[in-house]
N, C-alpha and C positions, 0 to 999 in steps of 0.2 A: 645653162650659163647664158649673162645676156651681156650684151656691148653698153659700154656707158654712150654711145650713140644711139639706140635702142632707147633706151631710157629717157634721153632728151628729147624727142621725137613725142613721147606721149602724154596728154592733156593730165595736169595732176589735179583731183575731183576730192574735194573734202564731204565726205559724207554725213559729216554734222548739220551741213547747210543745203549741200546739194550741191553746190557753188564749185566753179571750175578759179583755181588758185593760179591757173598759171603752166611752167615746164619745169624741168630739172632745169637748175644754171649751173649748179656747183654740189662736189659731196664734198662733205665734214668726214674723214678718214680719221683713224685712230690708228697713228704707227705704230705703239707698242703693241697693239692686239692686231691689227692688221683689218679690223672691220670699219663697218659703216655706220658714224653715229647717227649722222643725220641729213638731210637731203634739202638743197638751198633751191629755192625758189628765187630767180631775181627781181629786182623791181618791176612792179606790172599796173601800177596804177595808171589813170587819165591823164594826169598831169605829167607824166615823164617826160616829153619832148618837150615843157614850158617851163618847170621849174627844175631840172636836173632828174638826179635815178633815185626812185622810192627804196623804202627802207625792205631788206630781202624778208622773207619770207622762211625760218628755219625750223623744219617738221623731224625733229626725233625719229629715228629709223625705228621702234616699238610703236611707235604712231600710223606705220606703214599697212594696213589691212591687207592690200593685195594691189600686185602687180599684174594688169590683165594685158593682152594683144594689144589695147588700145590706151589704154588711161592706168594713171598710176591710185588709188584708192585711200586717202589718209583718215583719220580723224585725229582734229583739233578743235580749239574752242579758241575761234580768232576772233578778236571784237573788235569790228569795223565797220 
């Protein structure tokens, strides 16, 4: 079992690019089923302190590869 503090805590790494996405901000919960659709990344771009909060980041929990001791493991195909 792990703590959603746990989770927030580790760098989320898209393995399509290499590229480090960012942290957990937020889960997407499904009350009728009780699970985890998907996992929010919050705004993380350069310009966040200048022009307000970028737009989140939301990775499908079947997008998840693995959750390691350090970083959390996705792939997506984000064009940016």
């Amino acid at each position: 079992m792990i703590k959603i503090s746990e989770l927030q805590s580790k760098d989320i790494i898209n393995i399509s690019e290499g590229r480090r996405l960012g942290n957990l901000g937020d889960l997407d919960i499904n009350l009728e089923t009780g699970r985890i659709d998907a996992i929010i990344i919050g705004g993380t771009g350069r310009m966040m302190g200048l022009l307000g909060r970028d737009e989140e980041i939301v990775i499908p929990w079947r997008n998840i590869i693995k959750i390691g001791s350090d970083c959390i493991l996705v792939r997506t195909d984000l064009n940016r």
